[in-house]
N, C-alpha and C positions, 0 to 999 in steps of 0.2 A: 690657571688664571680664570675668576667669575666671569662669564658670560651675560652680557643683559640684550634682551632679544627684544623684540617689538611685541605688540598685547593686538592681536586683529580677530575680529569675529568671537570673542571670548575667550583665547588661549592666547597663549605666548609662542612665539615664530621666530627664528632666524632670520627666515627671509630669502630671498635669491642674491642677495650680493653677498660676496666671500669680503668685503671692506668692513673693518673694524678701526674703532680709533679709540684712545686710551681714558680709563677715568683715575684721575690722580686719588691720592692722599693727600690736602692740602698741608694736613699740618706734621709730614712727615716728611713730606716728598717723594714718595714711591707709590706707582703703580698699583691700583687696586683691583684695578677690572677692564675690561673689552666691552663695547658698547657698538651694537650691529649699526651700520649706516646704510639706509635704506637705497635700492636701486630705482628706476622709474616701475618696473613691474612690480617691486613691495607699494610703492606710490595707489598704482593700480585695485590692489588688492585692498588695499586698509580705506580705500575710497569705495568701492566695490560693496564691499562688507555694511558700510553706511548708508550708502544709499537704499541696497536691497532693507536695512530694518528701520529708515524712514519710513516705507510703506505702510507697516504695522503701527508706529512707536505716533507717528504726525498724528495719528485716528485714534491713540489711546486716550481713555476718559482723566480728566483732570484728577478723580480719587486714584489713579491705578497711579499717576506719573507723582502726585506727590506722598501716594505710600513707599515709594520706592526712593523718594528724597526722604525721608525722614529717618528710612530705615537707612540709608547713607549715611545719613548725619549723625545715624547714634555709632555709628560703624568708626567711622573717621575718628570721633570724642574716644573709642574705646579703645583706639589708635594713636594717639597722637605720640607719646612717647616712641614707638615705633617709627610713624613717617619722620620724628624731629629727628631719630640716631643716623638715618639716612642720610639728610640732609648736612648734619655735623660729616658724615665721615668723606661726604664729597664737595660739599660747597666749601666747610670750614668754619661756619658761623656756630657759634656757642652754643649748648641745646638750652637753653632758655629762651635766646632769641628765634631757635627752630620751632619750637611749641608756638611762641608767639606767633609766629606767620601761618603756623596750620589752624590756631585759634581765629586768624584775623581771615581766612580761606572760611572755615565755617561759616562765618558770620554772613558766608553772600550763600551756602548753602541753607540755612536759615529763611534767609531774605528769598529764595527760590520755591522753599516751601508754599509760600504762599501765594503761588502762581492762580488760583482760583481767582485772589480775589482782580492779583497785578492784572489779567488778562480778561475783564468783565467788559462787555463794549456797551455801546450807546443805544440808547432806541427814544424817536420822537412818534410817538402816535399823530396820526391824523393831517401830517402835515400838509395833504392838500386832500379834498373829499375820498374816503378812501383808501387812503393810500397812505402805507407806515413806513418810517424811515430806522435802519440800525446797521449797527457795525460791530465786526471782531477782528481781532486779528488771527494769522494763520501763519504757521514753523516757515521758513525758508528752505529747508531741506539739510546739506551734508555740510557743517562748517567746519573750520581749520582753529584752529590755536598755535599758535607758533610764538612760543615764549622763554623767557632769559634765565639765565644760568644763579642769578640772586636770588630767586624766590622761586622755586623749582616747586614747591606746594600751593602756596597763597594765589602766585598770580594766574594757574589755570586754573582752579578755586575761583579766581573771578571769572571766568566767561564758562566752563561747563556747566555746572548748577545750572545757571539762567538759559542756557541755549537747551538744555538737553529739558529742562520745567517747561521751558516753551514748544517743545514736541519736533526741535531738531536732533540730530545724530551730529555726533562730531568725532573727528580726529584733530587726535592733540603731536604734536610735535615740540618736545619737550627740547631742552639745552642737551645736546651730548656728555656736557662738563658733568654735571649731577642727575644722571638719569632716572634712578631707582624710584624716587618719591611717586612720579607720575605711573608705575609700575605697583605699587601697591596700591595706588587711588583705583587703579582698575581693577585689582581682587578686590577691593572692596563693593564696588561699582555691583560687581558679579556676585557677593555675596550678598546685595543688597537686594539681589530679584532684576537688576535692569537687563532684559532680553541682549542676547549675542548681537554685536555690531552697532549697538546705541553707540558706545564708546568707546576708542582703538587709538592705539599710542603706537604714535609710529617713530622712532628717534632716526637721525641723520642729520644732514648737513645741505648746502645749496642745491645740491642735486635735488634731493630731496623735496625741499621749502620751491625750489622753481615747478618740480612734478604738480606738487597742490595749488600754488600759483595757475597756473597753466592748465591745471582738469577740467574739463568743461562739468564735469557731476558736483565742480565745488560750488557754489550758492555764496560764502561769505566766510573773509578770513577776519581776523583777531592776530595784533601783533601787539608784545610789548619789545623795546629794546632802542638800539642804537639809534639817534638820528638818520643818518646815514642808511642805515637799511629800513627805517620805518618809511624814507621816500620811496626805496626802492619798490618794497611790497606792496605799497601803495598805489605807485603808479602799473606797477604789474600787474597787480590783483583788476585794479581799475579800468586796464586797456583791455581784460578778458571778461568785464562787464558784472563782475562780483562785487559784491558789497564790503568793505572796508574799512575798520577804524584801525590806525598801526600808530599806537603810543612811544615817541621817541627819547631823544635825553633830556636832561637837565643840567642849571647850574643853578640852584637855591642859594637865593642870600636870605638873612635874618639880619634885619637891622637893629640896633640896639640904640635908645636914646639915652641922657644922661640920667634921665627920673627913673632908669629903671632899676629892679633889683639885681645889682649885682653878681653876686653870691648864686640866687635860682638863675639868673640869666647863664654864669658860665656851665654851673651844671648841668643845665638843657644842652648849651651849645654843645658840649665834649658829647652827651649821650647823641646827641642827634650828628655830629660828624663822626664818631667812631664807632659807633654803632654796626655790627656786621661790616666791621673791619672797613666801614664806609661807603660798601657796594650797594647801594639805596638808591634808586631815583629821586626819592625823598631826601637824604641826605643833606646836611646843611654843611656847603665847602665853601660859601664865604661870607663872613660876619661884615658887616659894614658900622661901625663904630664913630657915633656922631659928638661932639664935642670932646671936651675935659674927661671925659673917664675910660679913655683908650689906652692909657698907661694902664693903670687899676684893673679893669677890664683883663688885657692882655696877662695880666700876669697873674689874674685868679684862675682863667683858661690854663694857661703853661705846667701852674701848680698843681693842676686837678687830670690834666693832660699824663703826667709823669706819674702820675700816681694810678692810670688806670693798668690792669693785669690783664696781660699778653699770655695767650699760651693756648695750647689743644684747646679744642672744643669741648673736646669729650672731659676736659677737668674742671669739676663744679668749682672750681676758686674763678676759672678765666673768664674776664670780659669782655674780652674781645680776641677774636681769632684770625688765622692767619687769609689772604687774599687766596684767589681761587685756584690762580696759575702762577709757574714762575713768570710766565710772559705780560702776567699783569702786576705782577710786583716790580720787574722791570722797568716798567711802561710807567709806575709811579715813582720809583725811586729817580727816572729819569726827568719828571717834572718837575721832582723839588730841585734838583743840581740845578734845575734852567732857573728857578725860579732866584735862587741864591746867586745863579753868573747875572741875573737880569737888576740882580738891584735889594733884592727881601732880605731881611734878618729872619733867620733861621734861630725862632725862639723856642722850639723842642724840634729835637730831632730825631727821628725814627727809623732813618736809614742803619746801617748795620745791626740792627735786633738781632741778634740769635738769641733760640728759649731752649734751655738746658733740656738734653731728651727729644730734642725737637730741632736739631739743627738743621737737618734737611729743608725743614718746612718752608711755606711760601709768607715769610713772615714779612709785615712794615710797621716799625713800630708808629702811635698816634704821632703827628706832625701838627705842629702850631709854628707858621712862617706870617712873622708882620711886616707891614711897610710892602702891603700889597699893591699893586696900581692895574687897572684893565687894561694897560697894554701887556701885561708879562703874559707868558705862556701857562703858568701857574695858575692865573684868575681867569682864562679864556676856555682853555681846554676845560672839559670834562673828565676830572681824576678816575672818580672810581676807587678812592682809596683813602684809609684815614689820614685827610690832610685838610686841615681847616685855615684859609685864608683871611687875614685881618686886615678889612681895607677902612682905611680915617676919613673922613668928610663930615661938614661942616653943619648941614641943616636934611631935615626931613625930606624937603622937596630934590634937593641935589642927587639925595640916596632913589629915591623915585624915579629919580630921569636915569640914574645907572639901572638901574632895573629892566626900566622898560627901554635901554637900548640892548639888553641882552638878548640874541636869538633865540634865549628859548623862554618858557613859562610855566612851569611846570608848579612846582611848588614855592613858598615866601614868608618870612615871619618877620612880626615886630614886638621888640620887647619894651616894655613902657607902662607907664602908672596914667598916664593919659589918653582919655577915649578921646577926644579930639583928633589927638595926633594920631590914633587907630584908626579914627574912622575916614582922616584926610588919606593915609595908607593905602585901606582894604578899596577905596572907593579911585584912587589915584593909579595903582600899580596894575600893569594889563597880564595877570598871571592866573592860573586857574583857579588853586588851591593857596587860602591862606590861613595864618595863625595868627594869634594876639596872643602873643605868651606861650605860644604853643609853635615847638619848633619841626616837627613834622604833622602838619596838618592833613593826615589819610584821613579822609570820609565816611563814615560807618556804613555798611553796607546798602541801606536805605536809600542813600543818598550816591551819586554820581560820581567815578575817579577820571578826572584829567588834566590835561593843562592845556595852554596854548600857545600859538608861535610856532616853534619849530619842534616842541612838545608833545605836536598832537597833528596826526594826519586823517583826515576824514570827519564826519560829522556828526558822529558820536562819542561820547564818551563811554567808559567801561562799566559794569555792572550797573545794581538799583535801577533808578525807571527808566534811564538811558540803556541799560543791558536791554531789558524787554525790546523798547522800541526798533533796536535794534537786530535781534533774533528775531525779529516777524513783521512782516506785514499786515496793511489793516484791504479788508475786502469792504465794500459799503451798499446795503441792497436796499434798492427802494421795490415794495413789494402792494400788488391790489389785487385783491378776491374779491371779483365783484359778483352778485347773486346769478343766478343762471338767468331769471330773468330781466333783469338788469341790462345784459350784458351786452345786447343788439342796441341800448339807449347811450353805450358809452362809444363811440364811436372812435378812431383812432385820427390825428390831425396831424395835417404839414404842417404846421407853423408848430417853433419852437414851445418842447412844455412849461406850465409854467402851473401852478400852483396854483387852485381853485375853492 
């Protein structure tokens, strides 16, 4: 059985716990590997490791930190086929959609690169006789990453680059379920020149996640994941006086009016609900469908729904692949039965899939259930699974108020031939990230990923100029050389300064 060990101080480690826990094959169902789960003394050590090459790495010149992102980033590109087969043979996503996400990981590797200019601070001359005013900012020190099992590349791709260009150290605490990815970003890291202990992958589980919680050497964590444990981290991270953004769930709708196109409307919808077998933050699980063309609608969805290809990852025909665990296929197949005892027509159904060669697998075929309403368990919960809900309603503004009594905020789309009715939307709906036509609206690295509501804990959002601000503080010194002879005419005063 493969062994996947932890990455501390520049090599790969075991660890001191004899605890290991399984990494599937999603699309077989069989056991592929052991993945070490760290004790509080591996906790220890992979914090340890970081802190001591802060010292060096905080003080390194801005050319050393980003010759050594660039030469990353040609490292990753000469890679990606590599980190995407990882990601297929443990997460289950299709390797076109695994290139994608290491593509869309680059893109903040990139955006890091140019930490020279992201990290330039201010200067006011003269601002009172004498005396000049400026500012920079400076690393926080050892941060955490602690992130999900869906994008096992892309999403610590967003917070390393930016923390490690801003001259912190970090450990990452990648998902158990697909470990490997974050294992190669580190021989890469290492063939890229970045000094032993910049960056350290430490995998486990609570135990774990509470050690780095809980370190006092930690400075600031990064969480993407569940509602439920982004409060958790948060309020943890927060009671131990560390710094905090813990990005939680979603429930995206895309609302659809009757001007809009059709035809591209259900196309978007299918790719953006079954997309990576639907396990998205971004994911669009429920369509809210206004007027007369919810019949129409529905059943260009159903027809496009049945016709997408199920099957391994690893087989360039498949579109979609199977879910990550049996326990989450499960957990889906047990939303739609609720959703059909509660009242829905089940207009494609995905339950019993088996794919030839593949029975084992952790398979659910796409689902399209209409005659959705927000009290069913189907439109409330957060799936995680190709299952896209069709709720009917009457007008724009009605679709707005269900929106925004949704707990969370994460992502929202409108499809429509009408700026009017986009701009009443984008300007009306309290959600982070939106679309007009556009049914998962990620943000190009430049620019900031979050949501709000129950979406987003803390008060930052992820990468671009919210990552900076967030890896660092700003120091502000007001500075006067006064001549030597001068110096006995400048006299020091009780009363407060003030500007001359």
């Amino acid at each position: 059985m493969r062994q996947i060990d932890h990455w501390i101080a520049g090599k790969t480690t075991a660890g001191s716990s004899q605890r290991r826990a399984p990494v599937w094959n999603p699309a077989t169902g069989e056991q592929q590997a052991e993945v070490a789960l760290a004790s509080r003394d591996d906790v220890d050590a992979a914090v340890a490791a970081a802190r001591d090459a802060f010292v060096e790495w905080s003080q390194a010149s801005l050319s050393t930190r980003t010759r050594v992102l660039f030469a990353f980033r040609e490292l990753v590109n000469a890679n990606v086929g590599r980190i995407a087969e990882a990601i297929t043979d443990e997460h289950g996503k299709v390797l076109s959609d695994a290139r994608g996400e290491v593509q869309r990981g680059l893109e903040v590797v990139e955006f890091a690169c140019g930490i020279p200019q992201l990290l330039k601070g201010d200067f006011s001359a003269q601002v009172s006789t004498g005396v000049d005013l400026f500012s920079f900012r400076e690393p926080l020190g050892v941060c955490v990453g602690i992130t999900p099992f869906n994008f096992p590349a892309m999403v610590p791709m967003w917070m390393f680059p930016v923390a490690i260009a801003c001259g912190n150290t970090f450990v990452l605490k990648p998902s158990e379920r697909d470990p490997s990815a974050s294992l190669i970003l580190a021989e890469l890291w290492a063939e890229a020149g970045l000094p032993e202990g910049v960056f350290n992958v430490l995998h486990g589980d609570k135990e774990a996640v509470d050690g780095l919680l809980d370190h006092p050497d930690v400075a600031a964590v990064s969480f993407v994941g569940s509602t439920p444990i982004a409060k958790y981290i948060h309020g943890r991270a927060s009671q131990e006086g560390k710094r905090v953004q813990a990005l939680g769930g979603a429930k995206n709708h895309a609302i659809v009016l009757p001007d809009a196109d059709l035809d591209y409307t259900a196309d978007h919808l299918v790719a953006a609900a079954f997309g990576s077998a639907g396990e998205r933050c971004m994911a669009i699980s429920a369509a809210v469908v206004l007027g007369g063309a919810a019949d129409e609608l529905v059943g260009r969805v159903s027809e496009k729904a049945r016709a997408v290809k199920v099957g391994s990852g690893r087989d360039a025909g498949s579109e979609m692949g199977p879910v990550v665990t049996a326990q989450a296929r499960d957990r889906i197949l047990g939303l739609i039965d609720a959703g059909e005892q509660q009242g829905a027509r089940i207009s494609v159904d995905g339950r019993g899939l088996s794919v030839p060669e593949h029975e084992g697998g952790f398979f659910v075929g796409p689902t399209v259930i209409d005659e959705v309403t927000p009290e069913m368990d189907v439109y409330r919960e957060e799936i995680f699974g190709p299952v896209l809900s069709m709720v009917r309603m009457d007008d724009v503004d009605a679709a707005i108020d269900l929106i925004n009594a949704n707990p969370y905020g994460n992502g929202t789309a409108i499809f429509t031939g009408s700026g009017e009715a986009a701009r009443r939307f984008q300007r009306g709906v309290r959600v982070g990230m939106i679309g007009v036509n556009v049914p998962i609206p990620v943000p190009m690295a430049y620019y900031s990923f979050g949501g709000w509501k129950d979406s987003l804990f803390g008060e930052h959002h992820i990468h671009g100029p919210e990552g900076v601000s967030f890896y660092t503080r700003a120091k502000v010194i007001t500075a006067r050389w006064p001549h030597v002879d001068q110096a006995a005419h400048q006299a020091a005063q009780f009363s407060f300064p003030t500007a001359r």
